[in-house]
C-alpha positions as CSV (number, residue, x, y, z in Angstrom):
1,X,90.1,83.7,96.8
2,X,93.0,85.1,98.0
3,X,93.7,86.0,102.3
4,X,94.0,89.5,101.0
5,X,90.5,89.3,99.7
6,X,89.1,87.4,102.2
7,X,90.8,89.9,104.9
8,X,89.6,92.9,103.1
9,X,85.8,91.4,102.8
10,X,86.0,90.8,106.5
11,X,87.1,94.5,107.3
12,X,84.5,96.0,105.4
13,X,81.9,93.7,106.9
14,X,83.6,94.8,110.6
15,X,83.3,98.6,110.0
16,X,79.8,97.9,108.7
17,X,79.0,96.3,111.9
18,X,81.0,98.4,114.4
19,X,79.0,101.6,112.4
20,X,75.6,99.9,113.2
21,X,76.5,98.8,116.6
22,X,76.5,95.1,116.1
23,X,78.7,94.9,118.6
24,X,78.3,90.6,118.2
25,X,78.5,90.9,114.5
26,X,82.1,92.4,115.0
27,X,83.2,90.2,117.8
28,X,82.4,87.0,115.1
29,X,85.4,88.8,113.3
30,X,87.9,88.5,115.8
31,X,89.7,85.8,117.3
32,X,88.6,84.5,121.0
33,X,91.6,85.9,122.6
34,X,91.9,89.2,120.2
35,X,94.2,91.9,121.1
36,X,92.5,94.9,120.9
37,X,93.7,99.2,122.0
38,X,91.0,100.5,124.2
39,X,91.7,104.3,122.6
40,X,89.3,105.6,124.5
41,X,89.8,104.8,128.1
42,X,93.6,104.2,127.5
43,X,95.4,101.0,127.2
44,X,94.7,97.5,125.8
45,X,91.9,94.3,126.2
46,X,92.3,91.2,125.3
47,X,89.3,89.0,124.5
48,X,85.9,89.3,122.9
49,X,84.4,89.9,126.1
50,X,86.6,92.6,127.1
51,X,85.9,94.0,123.5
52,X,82.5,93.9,124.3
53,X,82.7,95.6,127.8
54,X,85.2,98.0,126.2
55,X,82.7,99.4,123.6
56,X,79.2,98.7,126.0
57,X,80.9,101.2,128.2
58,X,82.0,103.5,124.7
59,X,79.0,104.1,123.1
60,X,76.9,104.8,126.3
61,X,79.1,107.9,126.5
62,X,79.9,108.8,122.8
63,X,79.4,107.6,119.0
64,X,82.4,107.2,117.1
65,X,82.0,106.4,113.4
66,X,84.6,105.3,111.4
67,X,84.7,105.7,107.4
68,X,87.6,102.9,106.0
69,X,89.1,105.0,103.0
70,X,92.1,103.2,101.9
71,X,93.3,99.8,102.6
72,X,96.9,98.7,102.0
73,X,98.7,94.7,101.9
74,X,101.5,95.3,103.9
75,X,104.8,92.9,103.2
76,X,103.9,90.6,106.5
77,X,100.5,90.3,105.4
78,X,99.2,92.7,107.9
79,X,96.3,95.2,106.3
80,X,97.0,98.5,107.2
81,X,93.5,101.0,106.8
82,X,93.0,104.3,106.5
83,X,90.2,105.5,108.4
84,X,88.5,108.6,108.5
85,X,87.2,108.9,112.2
86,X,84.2,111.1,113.4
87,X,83.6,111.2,117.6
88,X,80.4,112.5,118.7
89,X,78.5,112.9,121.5
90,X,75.3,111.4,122.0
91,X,73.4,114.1,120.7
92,X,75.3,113.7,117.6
93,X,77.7,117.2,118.3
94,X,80.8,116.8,116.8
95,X,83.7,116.1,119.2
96,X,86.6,115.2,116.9
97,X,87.2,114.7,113.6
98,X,91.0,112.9,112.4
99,X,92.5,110.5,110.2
100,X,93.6,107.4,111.6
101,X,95.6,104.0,110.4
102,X,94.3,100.8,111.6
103,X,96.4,97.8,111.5
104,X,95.1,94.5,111.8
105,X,97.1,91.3,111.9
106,X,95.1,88.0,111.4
107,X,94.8,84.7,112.6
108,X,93.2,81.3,110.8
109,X,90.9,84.0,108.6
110,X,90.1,86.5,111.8
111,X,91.3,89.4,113.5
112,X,93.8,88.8,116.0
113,X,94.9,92.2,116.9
114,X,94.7,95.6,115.5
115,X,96.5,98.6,116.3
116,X,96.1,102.4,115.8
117,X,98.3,105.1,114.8
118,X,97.0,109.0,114.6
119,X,98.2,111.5,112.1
């Protein structure tokens, strides 16, 4: 298998997860010391348990769910994904609706840190 497969596998498993909010099914994906945007509140955290904290504190206030429609090898080996994003609040109104680009840069087979751009 090649990391782009492997990295691509692991992606789909982590928007699977993140969609059925297994928040610990998505931290297993990421490095210890990941390097994640806090979109929401603004910002970055660093760490699974700040990732954790980060989306406790998200999805008591709305439910996002994110819909991976293209993914792309970039030349440094970073995966660049783009994601149809739905926000809603929790009693399932739509807030927002956009297309994003995740990029995600790896380390020894997991996420290390992933950053967004908006359209």
């Amino acid at each position: 298998m090649t990391n782009q497969t492997i990295h691509l596998a692991l992606l789909q498993r982590t928007y699977d997860a993140f969609n059925a909010r297994d928040i610990e099914a998505v931290l297993e994906t990421m490095t210890p010391d990941v390097d994640w945007p806090n979109a929401w509140e603004g910002g970055r955290v660093s760490g699974r348990a700040a990732v954790r904290d980060y989306w406790t504190r998200q999805f008591a206030a709305i439910h996002p769910h994110v819909d991976p429609t293209d993914f792309t090898e970039l030349e440094d080996g970073r995966i660049q994904v783009s994601v149809r994003q739905k926000v809603m609040d929790l009693a399932g109104r739509l807030l927002d609706e956009t297309t994003v680009v995740h990029i995600y840069t790896f380390r020894h087979g997991l996420i290390d840190r992933m950053d967004i751009e908006v359209y």
